[in-house]
BAPA-428028 format. One line per field, with one value per residue (C-alpha): x, y, z; residue in one letter. Coordinates in steps of 0.1 Angstrom, whole numbers. Example, Ala and Ser with C-alpha at 12.3 -4.5 7.8 and 13.67 -1.06 7.14 Angstrom:
REM residues 2
X 123/137
Y -45/-11
Z 78/71
code A/S
//
This chain:
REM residues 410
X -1462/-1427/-1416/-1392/-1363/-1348/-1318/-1313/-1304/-1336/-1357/-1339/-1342/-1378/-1385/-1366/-1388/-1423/-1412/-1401/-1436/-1456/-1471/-1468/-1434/-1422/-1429/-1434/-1432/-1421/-1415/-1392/-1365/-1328/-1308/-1269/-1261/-1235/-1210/-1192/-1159/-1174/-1203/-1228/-1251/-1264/-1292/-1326/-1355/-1374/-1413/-1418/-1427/-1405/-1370/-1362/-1327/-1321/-1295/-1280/-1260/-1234/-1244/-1276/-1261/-1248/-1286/-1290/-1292/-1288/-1266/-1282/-1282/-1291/-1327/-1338/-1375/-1371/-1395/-1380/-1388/-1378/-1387/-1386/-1357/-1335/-1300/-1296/-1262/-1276/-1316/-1318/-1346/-1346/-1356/-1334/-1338/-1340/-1352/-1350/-1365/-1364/-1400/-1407/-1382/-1368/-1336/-1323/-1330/-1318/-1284/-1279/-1280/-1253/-1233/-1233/-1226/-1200/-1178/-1189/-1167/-1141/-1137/-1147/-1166/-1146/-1143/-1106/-1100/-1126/-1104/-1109/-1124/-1100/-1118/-1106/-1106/-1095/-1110/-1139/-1146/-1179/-1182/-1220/-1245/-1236/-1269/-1288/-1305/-1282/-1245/-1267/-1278/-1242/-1225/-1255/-1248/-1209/-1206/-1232/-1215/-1175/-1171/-1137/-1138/-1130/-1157/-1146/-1173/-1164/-1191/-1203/-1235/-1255/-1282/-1284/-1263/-1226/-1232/-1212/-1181/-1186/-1187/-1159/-1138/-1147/-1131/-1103/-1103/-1098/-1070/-1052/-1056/-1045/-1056/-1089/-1094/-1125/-1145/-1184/-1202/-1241/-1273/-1307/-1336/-1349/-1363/-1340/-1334/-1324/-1297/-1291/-1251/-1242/-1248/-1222/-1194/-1171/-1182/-1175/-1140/-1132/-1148/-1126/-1094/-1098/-1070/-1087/-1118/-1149/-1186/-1212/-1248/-1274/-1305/-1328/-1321/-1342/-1320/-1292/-1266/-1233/-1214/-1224/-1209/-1181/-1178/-1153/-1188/-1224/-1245/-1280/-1283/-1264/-1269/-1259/-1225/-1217/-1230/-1204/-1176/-1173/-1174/-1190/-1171/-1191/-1183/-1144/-1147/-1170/-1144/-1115/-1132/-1139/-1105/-1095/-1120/-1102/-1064/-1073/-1087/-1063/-1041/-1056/-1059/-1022/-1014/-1035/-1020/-985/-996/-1011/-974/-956/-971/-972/-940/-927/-948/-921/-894/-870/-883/-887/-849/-832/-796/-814/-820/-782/-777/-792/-780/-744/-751/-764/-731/-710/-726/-725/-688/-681/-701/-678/-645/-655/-666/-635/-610/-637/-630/-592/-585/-603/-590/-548/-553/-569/-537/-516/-529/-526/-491/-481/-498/-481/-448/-450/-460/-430/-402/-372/-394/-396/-366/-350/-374/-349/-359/-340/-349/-337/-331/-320/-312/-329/-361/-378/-379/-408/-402/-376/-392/-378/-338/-320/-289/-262/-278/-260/-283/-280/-296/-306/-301/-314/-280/-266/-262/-243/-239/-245/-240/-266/-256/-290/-324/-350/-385/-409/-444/-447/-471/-486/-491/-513/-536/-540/-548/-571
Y -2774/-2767/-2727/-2711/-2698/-2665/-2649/-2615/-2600/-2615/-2600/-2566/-2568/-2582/-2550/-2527/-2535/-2532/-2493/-2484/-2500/-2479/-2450/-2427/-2441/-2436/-2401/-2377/-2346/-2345/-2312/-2314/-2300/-2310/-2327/-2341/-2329/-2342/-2336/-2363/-2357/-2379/-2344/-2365/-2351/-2373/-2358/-2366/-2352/-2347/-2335/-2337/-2375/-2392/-2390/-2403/-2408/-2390/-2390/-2363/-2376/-2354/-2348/-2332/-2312/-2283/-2275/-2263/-2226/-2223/-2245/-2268/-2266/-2280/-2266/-2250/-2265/-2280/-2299/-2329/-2340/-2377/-2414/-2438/-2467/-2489/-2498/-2533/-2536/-2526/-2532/-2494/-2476/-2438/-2407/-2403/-2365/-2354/-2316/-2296/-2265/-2242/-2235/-2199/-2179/-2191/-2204/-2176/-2157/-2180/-2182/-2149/-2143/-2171/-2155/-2125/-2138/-2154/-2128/-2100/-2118/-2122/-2086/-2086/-2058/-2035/-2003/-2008/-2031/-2001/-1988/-1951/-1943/-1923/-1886/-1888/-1920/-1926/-1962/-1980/-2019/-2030/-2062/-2072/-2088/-2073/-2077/-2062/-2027/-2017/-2021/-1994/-1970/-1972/-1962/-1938/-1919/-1920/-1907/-1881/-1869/-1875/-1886/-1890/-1920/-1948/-1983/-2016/-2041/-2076/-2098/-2124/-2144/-2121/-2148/-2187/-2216/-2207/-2163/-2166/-2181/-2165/-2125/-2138/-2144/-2110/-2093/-2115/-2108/-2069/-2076/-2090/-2068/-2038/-2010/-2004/-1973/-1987/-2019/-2016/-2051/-2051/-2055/-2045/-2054/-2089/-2115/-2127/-2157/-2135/-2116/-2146/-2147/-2114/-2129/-2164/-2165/-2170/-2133/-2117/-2133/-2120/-2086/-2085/-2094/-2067/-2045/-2021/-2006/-2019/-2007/-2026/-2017/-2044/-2042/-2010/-1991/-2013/-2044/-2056/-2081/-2095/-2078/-2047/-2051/-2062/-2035/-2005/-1986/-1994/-1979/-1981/-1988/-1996/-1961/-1942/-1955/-1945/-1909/-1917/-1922/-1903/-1865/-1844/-1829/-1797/-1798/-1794/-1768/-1750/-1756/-1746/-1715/-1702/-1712/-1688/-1663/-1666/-1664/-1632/-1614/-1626/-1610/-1579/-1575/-1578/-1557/-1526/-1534/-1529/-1497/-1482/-1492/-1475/-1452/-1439/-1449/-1423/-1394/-1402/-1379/-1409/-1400/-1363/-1358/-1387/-1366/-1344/-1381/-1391/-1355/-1360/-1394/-1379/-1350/-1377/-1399/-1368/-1359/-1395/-1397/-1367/-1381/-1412/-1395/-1376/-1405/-1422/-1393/-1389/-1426/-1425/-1399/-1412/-1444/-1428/-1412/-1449/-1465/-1437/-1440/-1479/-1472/-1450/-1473/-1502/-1485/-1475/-1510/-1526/-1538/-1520/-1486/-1497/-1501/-1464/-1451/-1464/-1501/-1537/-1570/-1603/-1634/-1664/-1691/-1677/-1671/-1638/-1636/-1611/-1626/-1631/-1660/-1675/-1668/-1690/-1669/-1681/-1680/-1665/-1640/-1614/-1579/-1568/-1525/-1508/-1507/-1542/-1565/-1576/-1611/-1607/-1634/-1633/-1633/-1621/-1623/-1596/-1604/-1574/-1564/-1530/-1507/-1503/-1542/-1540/-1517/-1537/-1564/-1541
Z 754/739/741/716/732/722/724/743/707/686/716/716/675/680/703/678/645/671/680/640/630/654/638/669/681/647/644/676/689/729/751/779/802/791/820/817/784/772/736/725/711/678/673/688/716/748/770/790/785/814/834/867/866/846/821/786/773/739/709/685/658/646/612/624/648/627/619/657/656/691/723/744/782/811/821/788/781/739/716/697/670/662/667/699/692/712/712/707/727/758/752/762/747/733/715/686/679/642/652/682/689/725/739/744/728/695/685/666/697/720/695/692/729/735/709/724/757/746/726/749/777/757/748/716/721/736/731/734/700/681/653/644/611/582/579/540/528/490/490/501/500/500/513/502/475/440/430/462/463/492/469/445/467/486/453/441/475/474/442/446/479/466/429/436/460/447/455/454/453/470/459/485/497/522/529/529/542/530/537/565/555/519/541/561/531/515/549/546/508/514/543/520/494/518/498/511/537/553/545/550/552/551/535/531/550/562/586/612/593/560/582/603/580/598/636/631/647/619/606/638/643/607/616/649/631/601/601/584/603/594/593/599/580/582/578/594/621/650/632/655/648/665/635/645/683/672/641/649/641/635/608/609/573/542/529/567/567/532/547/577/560/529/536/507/480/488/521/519/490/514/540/516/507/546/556/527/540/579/562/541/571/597/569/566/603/601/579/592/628/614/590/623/646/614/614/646/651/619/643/671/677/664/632/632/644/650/653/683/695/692/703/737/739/736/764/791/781/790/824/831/825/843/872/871/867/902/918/912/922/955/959/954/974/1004/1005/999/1030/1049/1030/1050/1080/1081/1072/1098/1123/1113/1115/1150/1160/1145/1168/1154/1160/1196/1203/1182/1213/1238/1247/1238/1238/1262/1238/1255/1230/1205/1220/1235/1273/1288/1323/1353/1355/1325/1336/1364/1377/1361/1325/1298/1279/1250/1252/1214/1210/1177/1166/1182/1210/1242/1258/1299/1328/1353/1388/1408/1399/1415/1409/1419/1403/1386/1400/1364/1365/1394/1379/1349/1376/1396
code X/X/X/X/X/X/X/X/X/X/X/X/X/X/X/X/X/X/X/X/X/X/X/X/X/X/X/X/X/X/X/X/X/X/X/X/X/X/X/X/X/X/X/X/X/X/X/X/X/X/X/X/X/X/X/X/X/X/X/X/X/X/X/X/X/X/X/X/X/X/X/X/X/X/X/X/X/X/X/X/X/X/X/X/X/X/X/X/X/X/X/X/X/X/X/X/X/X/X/X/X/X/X/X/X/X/X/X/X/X/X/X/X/X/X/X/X/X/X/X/X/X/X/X/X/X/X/X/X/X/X/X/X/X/X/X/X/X/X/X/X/X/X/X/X/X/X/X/X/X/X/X/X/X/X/X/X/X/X/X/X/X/X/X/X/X/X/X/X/X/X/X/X/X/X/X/X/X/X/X/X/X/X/X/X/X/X/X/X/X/X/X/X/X/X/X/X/X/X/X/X/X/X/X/X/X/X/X/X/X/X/X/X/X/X/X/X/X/X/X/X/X/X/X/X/X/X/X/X/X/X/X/X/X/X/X/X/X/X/X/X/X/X/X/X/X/X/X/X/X/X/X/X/X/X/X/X/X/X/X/X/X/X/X/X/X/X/X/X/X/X/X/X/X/X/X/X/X/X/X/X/X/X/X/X/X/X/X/X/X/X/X/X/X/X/X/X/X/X/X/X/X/X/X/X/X/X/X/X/X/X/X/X/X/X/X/X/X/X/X/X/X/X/X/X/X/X/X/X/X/X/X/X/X/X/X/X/X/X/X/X/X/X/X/X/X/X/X/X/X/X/X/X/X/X/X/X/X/X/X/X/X/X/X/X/X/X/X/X/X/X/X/X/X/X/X/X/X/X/X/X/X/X/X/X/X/X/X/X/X/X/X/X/X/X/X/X/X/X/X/X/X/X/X/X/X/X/X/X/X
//
């Protein structure tokens, strides 16, 4: 009996229409573990899905992968959703994924975490990059839905606490598909204004998915990048999104961070008014502390009779003189007679006095001789009187010690 013969491509093709006709095939639900997860440059997503007995090859295109609220990884446990195919190519069969969700926690959860994660270690957090709010801002750009109840209660309460702040409403899309980039663009809006003093972006109450706008990446990155300090208000107070870490501060509602930022009217008059209160009585305390130095010092005797002042002034001036004039005479006199005495002492030590009392002095060539020792017989020497000199010619030289000498020795 004669066989048909098929190619390798009418039996892939043959296989292909078999799983896209199957009514569970065609439309299933799987749970599994993720393993080698792979992103192709293209947006497409590669992946097993795994149990503990066996592993199916799945596919992502890239259209469909923008939906994913949340990164998959290695290990995370997901539901599919999608139908059982095969590639003709390579007659390899798999799940090509139209939904996926995590099991356990959700994906919002599970993005928000990642998110988080993510900018946290890049410091976008920090309390470093937080921007410190003006205390008396002139105007305030509300970056929010113009229809909301929030935008109405923000301005009710500004212009109740300050009517002279000035709001700027920046109309954008607080919920939905395009929020994100539409809040993003309000920041940016206001930036570029440039005469904004704070920007508050927010919203009322919601689900996770209704405040899911403020918790994408593109809003944080435009949050982080304001150079005008931003406050965050979304939500109620046990609502937390990645705005508000990244927000120079965090309001726990739309209507709080108008009460952060603008200060009452009331307020500064009050303040006005006790600063006035603190300047009249430090002035008043001044004044009666000088009144009291005047006038105690117009009981002094400066004031009773000044001229018996000058008077005394005069009398002490004159015994001080006095005091000085005999000091210095005292002083004078004393050292005259040291000056004297010095005098007469230095006169009696000079040579020429020596020498009126009857003694010479021995000069050979020029210089002094005090000993015999210092003359050869034969030398020619001159002997200096107080009233002149002779030339000798030494014949004989005696040397004998003085008895005076030897005492000096002794």
């Amino acid at each position: 009996m004669h066989k048909q013969v098929l190619t390798v491509y009418q039996v892939n093709k043959y296989i292909k229409e078999i799983l896209s006709n199957d009514i569970i095939l065609s439309d299933l639900f799987i749970e599994g573990e993720i393993s080698n997860f792979k992103q192709h440059k293209s947006g497409h997503i590669y992946f097993k899905l795994k149990d503990n007995n066996s592993a199916i090859n799945c596919v992502k295109f890239a259209g469909g992968t923008s939906e994913l609220k949340f990164y998959p990884e290695d290990g995370m446990k997901v539901i599919v959703y999608g139908r059982i195919g095969i590639y003709e190519k390579t007659g390899q069969y798999q799940i090509y994924v139209d939904i996926m969700e995590p099991v356990g926690k959700g994906a919002l959860f599970i993005a928000f975490e990642q998110l988080k994660d993510k900018l946290q270690k890049e410091g976008l957090f920090s309390s470093t990059h937080k921007k410190e709010l003006p205390k008396d801002p002139k105007t305030i750009a509300l970056v929010t839905s113009p229809t909301g109840a929030a935008v109405q209660d923000m301005i009710k309460i500004a212009t109740r606490r300050n009517p002279s702040i000035s709001i700027i409403v920046i109309p954008v899309l607080v919920q939905g598909e395009n929020a994100a980039e539409s809040i993003s663009k309000g920041i940016n809006l206001v930036n570029l204004w440039g005469k904004a003093d704070i920007i508050i972006i927010g919203r009322g109450g919601g689900s996770a998915e209704d405040l899911w706008a403020f918790n994408e990446e593109i809003v944080a990155r435009a949050v982080f990048n304001s150079k005008i300090p931003i406050i965050s208000a979304v939500g109620h107070e046990t609502d937390f999104t990645i705005s508000d870490f990244v927000a120079d501060v965090r309001a726990s509602t739309p209507s709080s961070a108008i009460e952060i930022c603008v200060p009452k009217l009331q307020d500064k008059i009050d303040n006005v008014y006790y600063l006035l209160e603190k300047l009249n009585t430090n002035i008043n305390s001044k004044l009666n502390y000088n009144k009291t130095k005047l006038e105690n010092l117009c009981l002094s005797k400066s004031f009773e009779d000044p001229f018996k002042i000058i008077e005394d002034k005069k009398n002490d001036l004159s015994v001080i003189k006095q005091n000085l004039d005999r000091d210095i005479t005292v002083n004078f006199e004393k050292n005259y007679i040291k000056l004297q005495s010095l005098i007469n002492n230095l006169r009696n030590m000079a040579p020429l006095n020596v020498l009126n009392r009857g003694y010479s002095i021995l000069y050979k060539n020029d210089d002094i001789i005090s000993s015999v020792k210092k003359i050869s017989v034969g030398d020619n020497v001159n002997i200096h009187f107080k009233d002149g000199y002779i030339k000798v010619h030494v014949d004989d030289i005696k040397e004998e010690v003085l008895l005076w000498q030897e005492d000096l020795k002794n």
